[in-house]
C-alpha positions as CSV (number, residue, x, y, z in Angstrom):
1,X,75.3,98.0,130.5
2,X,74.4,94.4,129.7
3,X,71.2,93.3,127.7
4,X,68.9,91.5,129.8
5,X,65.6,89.6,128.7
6,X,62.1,89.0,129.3
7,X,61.4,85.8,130.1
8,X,64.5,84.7,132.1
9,X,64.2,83.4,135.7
10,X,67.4,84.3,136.5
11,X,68.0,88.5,137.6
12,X,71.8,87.9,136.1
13,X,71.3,86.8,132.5
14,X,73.8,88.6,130.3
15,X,74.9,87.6,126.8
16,X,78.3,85.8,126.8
17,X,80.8,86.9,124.4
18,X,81.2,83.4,123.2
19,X,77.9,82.8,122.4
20,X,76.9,86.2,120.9
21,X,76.5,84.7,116.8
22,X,73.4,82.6,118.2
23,X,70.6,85.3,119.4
24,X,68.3,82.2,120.9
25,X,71.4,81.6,123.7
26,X,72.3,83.6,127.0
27,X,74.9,83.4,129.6
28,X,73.4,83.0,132.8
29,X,75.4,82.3,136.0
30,X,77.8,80.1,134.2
31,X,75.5,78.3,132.2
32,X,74.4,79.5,128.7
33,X,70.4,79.8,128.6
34,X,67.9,79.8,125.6
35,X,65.9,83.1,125.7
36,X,63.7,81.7,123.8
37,X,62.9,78.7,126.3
38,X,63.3,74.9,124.9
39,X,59.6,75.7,123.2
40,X,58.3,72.0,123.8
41,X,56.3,71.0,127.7
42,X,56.3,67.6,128.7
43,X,52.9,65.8,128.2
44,X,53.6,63.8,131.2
45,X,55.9,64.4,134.4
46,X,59.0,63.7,134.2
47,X,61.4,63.7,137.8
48,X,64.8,64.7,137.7
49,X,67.5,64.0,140.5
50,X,69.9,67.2,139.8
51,X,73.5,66.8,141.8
52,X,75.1,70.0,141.7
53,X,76.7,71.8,144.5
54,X,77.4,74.9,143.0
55,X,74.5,76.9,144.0
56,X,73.9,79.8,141.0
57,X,74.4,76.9,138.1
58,X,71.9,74.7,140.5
59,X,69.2,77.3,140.8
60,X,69.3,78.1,137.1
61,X,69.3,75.0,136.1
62,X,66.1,73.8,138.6
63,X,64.2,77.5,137.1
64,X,64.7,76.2,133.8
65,X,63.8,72.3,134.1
66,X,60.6,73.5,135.8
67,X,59.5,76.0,133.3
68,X,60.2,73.1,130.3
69,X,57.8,71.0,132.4
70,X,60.1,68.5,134.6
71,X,59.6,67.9,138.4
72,X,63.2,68.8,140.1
73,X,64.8,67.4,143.2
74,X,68.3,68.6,143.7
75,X,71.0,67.4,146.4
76,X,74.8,68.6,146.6
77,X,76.5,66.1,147.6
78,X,77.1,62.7,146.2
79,X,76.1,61.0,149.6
80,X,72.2,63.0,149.6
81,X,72.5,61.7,145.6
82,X,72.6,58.0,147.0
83,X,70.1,58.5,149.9
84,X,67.7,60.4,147.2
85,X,64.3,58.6,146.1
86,X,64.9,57.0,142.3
87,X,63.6,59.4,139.5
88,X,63.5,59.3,135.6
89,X,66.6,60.5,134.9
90,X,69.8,61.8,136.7
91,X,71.8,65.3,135.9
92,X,75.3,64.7,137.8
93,X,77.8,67.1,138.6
94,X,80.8,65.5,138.4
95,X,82.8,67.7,140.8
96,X,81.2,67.0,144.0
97,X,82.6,68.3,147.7
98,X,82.1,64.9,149.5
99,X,82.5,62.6,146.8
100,X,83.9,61.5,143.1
101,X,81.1,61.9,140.8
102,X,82.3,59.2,138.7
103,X,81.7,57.1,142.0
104,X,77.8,58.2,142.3
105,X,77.3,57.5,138.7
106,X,79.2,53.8,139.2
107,X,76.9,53.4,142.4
108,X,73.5,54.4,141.0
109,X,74.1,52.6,137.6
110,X,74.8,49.4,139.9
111,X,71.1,49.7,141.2
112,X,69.4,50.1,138.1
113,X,69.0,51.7,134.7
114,X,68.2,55.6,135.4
115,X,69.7,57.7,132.5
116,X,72.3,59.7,133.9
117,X,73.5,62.9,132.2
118,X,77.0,64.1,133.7
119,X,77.7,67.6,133.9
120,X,81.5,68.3,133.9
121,X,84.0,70.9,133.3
122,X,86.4,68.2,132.5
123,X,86.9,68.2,128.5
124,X,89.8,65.5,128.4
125,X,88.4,62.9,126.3
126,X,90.0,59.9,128.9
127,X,87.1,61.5,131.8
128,X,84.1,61.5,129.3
129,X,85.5,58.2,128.3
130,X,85.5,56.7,131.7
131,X,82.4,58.3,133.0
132,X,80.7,56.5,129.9
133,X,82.3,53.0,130.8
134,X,81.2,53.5,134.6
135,X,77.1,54.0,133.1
136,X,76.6,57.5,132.4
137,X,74.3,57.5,129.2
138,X,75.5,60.8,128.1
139,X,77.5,63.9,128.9
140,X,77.6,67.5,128.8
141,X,80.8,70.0,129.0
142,X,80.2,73.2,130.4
143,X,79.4,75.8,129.9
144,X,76.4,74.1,128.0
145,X,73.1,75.6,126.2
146,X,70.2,75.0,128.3
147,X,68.5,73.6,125.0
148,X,71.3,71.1,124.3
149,X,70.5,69.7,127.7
150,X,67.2,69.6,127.3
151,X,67.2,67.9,124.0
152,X,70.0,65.2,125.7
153,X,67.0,64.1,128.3
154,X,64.6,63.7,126.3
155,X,66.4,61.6,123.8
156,X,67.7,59.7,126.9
157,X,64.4,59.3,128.1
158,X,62.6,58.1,125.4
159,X,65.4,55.3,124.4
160,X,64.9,54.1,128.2
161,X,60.8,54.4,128.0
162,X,60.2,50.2,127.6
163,X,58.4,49.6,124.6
164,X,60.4,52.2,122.5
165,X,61.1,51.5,119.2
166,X,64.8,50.4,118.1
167,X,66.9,52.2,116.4
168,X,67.4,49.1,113.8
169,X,65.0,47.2,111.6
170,X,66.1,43.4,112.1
171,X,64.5,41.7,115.3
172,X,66.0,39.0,117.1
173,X,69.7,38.4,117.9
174,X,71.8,39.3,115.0
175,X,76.1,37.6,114.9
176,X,78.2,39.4,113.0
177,X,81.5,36.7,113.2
178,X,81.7,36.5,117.1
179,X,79.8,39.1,118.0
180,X,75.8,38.2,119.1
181,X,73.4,41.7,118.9
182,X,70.3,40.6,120.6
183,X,67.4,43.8,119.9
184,X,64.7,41.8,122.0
185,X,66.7,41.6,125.2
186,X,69.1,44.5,124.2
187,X,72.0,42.4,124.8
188,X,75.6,41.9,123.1
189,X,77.8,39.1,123.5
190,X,81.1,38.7,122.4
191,X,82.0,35.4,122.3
192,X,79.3,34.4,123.9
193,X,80.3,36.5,127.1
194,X,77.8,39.5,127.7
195,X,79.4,42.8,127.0
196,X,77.9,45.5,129.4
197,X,76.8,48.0,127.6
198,X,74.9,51.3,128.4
199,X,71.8,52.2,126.9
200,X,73.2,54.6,124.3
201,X,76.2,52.5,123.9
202,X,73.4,49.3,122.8
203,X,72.1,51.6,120.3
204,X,75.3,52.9,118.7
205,X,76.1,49.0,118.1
206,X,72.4,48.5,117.0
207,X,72.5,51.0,114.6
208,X,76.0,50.3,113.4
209,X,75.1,46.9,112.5
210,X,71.5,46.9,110.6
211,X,74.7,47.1,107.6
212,X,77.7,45.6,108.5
213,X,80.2,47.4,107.1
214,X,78.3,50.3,105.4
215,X,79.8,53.3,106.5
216,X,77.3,55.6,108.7
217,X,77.5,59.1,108.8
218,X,78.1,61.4,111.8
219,X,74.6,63.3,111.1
220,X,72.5,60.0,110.4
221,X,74.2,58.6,113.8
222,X,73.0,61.7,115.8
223,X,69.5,61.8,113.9
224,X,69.2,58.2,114.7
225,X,70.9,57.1,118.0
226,X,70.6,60.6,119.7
227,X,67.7,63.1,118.4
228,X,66.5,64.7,114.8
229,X,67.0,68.0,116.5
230,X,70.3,67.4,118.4
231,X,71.9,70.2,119.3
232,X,75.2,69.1,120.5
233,X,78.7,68.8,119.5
234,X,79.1,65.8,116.9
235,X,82.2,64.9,119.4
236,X,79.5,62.6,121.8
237,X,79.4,60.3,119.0
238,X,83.6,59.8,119.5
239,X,83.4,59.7,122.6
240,X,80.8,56.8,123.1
241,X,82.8,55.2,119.8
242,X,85.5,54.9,122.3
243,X,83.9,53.7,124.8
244,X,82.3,50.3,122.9
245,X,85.8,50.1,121.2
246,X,87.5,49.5,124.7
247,X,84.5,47.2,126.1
248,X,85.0,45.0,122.9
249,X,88.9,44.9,123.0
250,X,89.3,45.8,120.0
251,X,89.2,49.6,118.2
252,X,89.1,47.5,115.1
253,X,84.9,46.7,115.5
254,X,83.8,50.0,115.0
255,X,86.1,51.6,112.2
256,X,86.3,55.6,111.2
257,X,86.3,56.8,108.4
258,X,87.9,60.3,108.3
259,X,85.8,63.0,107.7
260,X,82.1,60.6,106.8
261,X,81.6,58.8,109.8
262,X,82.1,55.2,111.3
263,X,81.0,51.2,110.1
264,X,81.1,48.1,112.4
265,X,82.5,45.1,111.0
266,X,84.5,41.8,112.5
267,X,88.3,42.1,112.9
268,X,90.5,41.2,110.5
């Protein structure tokens, strides 16, 4: 007989195998779940679109963004996703029966600035790549800890709250050789041509460049650009590496350095 706990909204929480060296997560229809709850509410309301079609991952998901103190409104398909109200933020399944999700995301980024989250099965680097290039802010892979999730929408949130403080020090517009870094409007230009960049993406380079060509590590990047308490994969930070690398034309901006972390500095 499986363990179940107190506390859980959902009648089918079981521990997964996988997860069974961290106590704090659960398996719960497909998603892993934090017994212990994300522990922080929401001083103020925060609305989430949630696209999902698959209905025990949707109703887990909606009973666990409710009790961390978010207001839910979830479609399933990518058309109800279009025709939905704008929120705060966006959780967006990318396998959708009507619908590319990578086509909602490209639609709803082309109408504003919402932080969208995509959920997807799909670990190929080339999909989280592309979603990111098309204006998703983040990603995760499932199945994913409730927690993670939580702590990615609240570090999206608060980089896309106006008035929030940068990531960098230096104010103004910044050139490092042909490249233009403008904090103020949270621009970049490459040769003087604007380089659309995603919010997360902007601070990446931000942060990359208050030292040209000081090499950042992995954990300062996340504590930094992402969240003190980030509990995700360290991948993320690849994936939106790749991402900037392709939009400036040239992997040689951002460089890695195996096993510390990455620098930004002009082409050779």
């Amino acid at each position: 007989m499986q363990p179940t706990y107190p506390g859980l909204t959902s009648r089918s929480a079981v521990v997964d195998p996988r997860l069974v060296q961290d106590p704090s997560i659960l398996w719960c229809d497909g998603i892993a779940i934090s017994a212990a709850g994300v522990g922080v509410g929401h001083t103020v309301d925060v609305h989430i679109l949630l696209v999902e079609d698959d209905e025990s991952i949707a109703v887990s998901l909606i009973d666990g963004l409710r009790e961390a103190g978010y207001t839910v409104t979830h479609v399933e398909t990518g058309s109800a996703a279009l025709e939905a109200p704008t929120t705060d933020a966006v959780l967006l399944d990318l396998g959708l029966p009507d619908m590319d999700g990578r086509d909602v995301c490209r639609v709803l980024r082309s109408r504003g600035n919402v932080p969208i989250i995509m959920l997807t099965a799909r670990g190929d680097e080339f999909d989280r790549v592309l979603g990111l290039e098309l204006g998703a802010d983040d990603y995760v892979t499932k199945p994913f800890s409730f927690r993670e999730l939580v702590a990615r929408l609240r570090a999206v949130a608060r980089r896309s709250t106006p008035g929030a403080a940068s990531v960098a020090e230096p104010s103004g517009a910044q050139v490092v050789g042909p490249l233009e870094i403008d904090r103020r409007t949270r621009r970049v230009r490459l040769d003087g041509v604007e380089v659309m960049l995603t919010a997360k993406e902007f601070d990446l380079v931000a942060y990359l460049a208050v030292d040209p060509g000081a090499v950042c590590t992995r954990t300062d990047i996340l504590e930094n650009v992402w969240d003190v308490n980030w509990f995700g994969p360290t991948k993320t930070v690849d994936a939106h590496v790749a991402a900037i690398r392709k939009k400036l034309g040239n992997p040689q901006w951002i460089a890695a350095v195996r096993g510390v972390g990455f620098r930004l500095e002009q082409p050779v």
